[in-house]
C-alpha positions in Angstrom: 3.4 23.9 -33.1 5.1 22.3 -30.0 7.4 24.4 -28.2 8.2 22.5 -25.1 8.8 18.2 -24.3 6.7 18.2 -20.8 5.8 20.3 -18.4 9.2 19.6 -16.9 11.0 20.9 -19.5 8.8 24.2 -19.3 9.6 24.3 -15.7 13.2 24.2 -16.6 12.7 26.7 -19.4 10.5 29.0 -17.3 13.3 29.2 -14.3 15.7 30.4 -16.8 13.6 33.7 -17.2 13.5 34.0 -13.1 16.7 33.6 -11.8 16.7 36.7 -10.6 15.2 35.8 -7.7 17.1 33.0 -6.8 18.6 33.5 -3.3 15.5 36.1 -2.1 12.9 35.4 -0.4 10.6 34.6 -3.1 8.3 31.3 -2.9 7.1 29.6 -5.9 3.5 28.6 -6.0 1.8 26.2 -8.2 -1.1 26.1 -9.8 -2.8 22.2 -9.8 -2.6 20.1 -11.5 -0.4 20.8 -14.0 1.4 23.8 -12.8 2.7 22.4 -9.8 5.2 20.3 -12.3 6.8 23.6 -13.0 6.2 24.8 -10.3 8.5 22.0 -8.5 11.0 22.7 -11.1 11.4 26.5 -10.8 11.3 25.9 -7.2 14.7 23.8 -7.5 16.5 25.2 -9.9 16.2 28.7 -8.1 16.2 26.5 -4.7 13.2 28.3 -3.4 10.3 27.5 -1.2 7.5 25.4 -3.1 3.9 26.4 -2.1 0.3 25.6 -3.7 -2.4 28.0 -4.8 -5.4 26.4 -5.2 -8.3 27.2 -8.0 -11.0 26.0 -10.0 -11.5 27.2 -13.7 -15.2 27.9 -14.5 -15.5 26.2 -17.7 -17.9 26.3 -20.8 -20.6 23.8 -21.1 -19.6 23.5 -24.6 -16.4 23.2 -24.3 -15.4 23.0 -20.5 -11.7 23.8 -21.2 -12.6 27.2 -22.2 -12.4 29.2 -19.1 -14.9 31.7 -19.0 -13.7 32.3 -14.9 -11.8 30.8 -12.3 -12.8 30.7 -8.2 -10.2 30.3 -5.1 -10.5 30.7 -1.7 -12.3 33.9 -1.1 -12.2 35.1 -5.0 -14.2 35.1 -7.9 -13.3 35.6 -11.2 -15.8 35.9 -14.2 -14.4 37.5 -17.9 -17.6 38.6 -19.1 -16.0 38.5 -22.9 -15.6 34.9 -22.4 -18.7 34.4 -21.1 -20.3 36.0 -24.6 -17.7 34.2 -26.4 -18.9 30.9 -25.1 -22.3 31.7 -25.3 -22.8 30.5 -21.6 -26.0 32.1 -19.8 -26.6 32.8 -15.9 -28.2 29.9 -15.6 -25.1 27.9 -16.9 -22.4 29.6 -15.4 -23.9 28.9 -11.7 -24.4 25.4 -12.7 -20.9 25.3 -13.5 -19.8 26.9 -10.1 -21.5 25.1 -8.1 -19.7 21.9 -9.2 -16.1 23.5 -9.3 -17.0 24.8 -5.6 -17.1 21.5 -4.6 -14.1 20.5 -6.3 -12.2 23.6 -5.0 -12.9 22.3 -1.4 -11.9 19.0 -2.1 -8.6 20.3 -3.5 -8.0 22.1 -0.9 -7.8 19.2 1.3 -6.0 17.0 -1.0 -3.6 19.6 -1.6 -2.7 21.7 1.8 -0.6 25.1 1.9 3.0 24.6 3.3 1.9 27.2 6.2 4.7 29.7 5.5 3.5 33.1 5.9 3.7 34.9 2.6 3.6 39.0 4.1 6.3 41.2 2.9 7.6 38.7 0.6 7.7 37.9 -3.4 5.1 35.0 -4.6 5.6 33.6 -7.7 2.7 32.2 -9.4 3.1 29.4 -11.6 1.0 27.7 -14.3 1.9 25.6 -17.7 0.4 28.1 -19.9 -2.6 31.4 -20.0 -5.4 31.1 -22.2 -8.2 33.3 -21.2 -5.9 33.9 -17.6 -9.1 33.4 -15.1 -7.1 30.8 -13.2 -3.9 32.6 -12.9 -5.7 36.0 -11.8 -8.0 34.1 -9.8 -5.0 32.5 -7.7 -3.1 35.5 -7.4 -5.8 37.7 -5.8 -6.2 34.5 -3.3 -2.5 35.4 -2.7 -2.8 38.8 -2.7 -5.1 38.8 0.6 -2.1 37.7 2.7 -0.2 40.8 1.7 3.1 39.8 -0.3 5.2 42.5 -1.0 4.8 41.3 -4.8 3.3 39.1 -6.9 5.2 37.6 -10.3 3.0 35.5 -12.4 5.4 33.2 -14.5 4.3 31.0 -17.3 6.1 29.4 -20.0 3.4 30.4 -23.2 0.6 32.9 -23.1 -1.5 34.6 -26.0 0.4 37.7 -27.3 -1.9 39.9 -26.4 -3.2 39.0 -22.6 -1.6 40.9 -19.8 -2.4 40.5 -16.3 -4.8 43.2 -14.6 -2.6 45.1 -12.4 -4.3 44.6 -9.1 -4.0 41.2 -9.2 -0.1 41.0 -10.6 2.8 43.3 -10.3 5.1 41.2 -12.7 4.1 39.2 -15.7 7.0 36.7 -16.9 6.2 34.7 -20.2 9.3 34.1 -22.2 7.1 32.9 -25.7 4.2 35.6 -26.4 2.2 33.5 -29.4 0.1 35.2 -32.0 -1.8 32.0 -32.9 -2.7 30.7 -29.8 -6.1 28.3 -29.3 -4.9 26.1 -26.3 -2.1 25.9 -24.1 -2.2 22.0 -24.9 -0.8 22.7 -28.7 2.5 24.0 -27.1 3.8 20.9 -25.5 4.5 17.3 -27.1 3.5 15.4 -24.1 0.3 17.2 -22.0 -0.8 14.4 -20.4 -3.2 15.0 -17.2 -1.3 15.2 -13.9 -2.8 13.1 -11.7 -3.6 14.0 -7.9 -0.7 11.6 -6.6 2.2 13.4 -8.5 0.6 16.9 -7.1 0.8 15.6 -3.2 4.5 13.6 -4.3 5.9 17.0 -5.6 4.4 19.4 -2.8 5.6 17.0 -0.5 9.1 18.0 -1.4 10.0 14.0 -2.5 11.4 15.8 -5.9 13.6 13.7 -8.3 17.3 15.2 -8.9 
């Protein structure tokens, strides 16, 4: 059952549940594509800093929206209960990596940090939705390397029972915990693909009032 329009209107939703750090020093990072559009909209609501974190899910052969790991720059993420789940074998999963490696480079480009430094201070990392959660703890041990004071993962739906591991996140923000969950998709009305050019508009800080 749909909770949310768009991914603006989970952006809009999601900021409600972080305003307490409006006015810190927080910056809000999104997670392409589609997390950077809530990403942009936490970020103005809370009129905050909006920042990238890049990251490639590691998908099933079978089913490649099944996340069975995640990489970013200088991290690696495989869920080995994924991996059985999906039946995926060594053989595939490096297959699979190799190709999101590429893609992770070229994303990287397409989609440059702001160049703030991060040390000391509060990231927020932003997604439309956990499934497995190899993506979101993926990008925020990429953050974690520059030494923020904290890291808040915020996304609008995840599964009940997923929690972040602890090394990777100090605060986990999720204001609808679902029992029956089977893809983030089934919780928004409109989950169309963003496209590259909306990523670059919004990061470029061209937002919409």
């Amino acid at each position: 059952m749909a909770i949310f329009a768009d991914r603006v209107a989970a952006g809009r939703e999601l900021a409600e549940s972080l305003e307490a750090w409006r006015g810190t020093d927080a910056v809000v990072f999104g997670i392409p594509r589609g997390g950077v559009v809530l990403a942009a909209e936490v970020a103005r609501t809370l009129a905050l800093p909006l920042d990238v974190a890049v990251v490639r899910k590691l998908g099933a052969p079978s089913h490649q929206e099944f996340a069975v790991g995640a990489i970013a720059a200088g991290v690696r993420v495989v869920n080995p209960d994924a991996v059985r789940a999906g039946g995926v074998t060594a053989e595939q999963l490096a297959s699979v990596e190799d190709l999101e490696r590429i893609e992770l480079e070229r994303r990287l480009r397409a989609f440059p940090r702001s160049g703030g430094a991060i040390a000391g201070r509060t990231a927020i990392v932003v997604d439309d939705g956990v499934a497995t959660g190899a993506t979101a703890v993926a990008a925020s041990r990429a953050l974690r390397a520059e030494d923020p004071q904290r890291i808040v993962l915020a996304v609008p739906v995840a599964p009940s029972d997923w929690t972040p591991p602890p090394d990777a996140v100090d605060e986990f923000v999720c204001p609808h915990r679902v029992h029956d969950f089977w893809a983030v998709g089934q919780f928004y009305d409109d989950f169309t693909q963003t496209k590259d050019e909306e990523v670059a508009r919004l990061l470029s800080h061209d937002l919409p009032e």
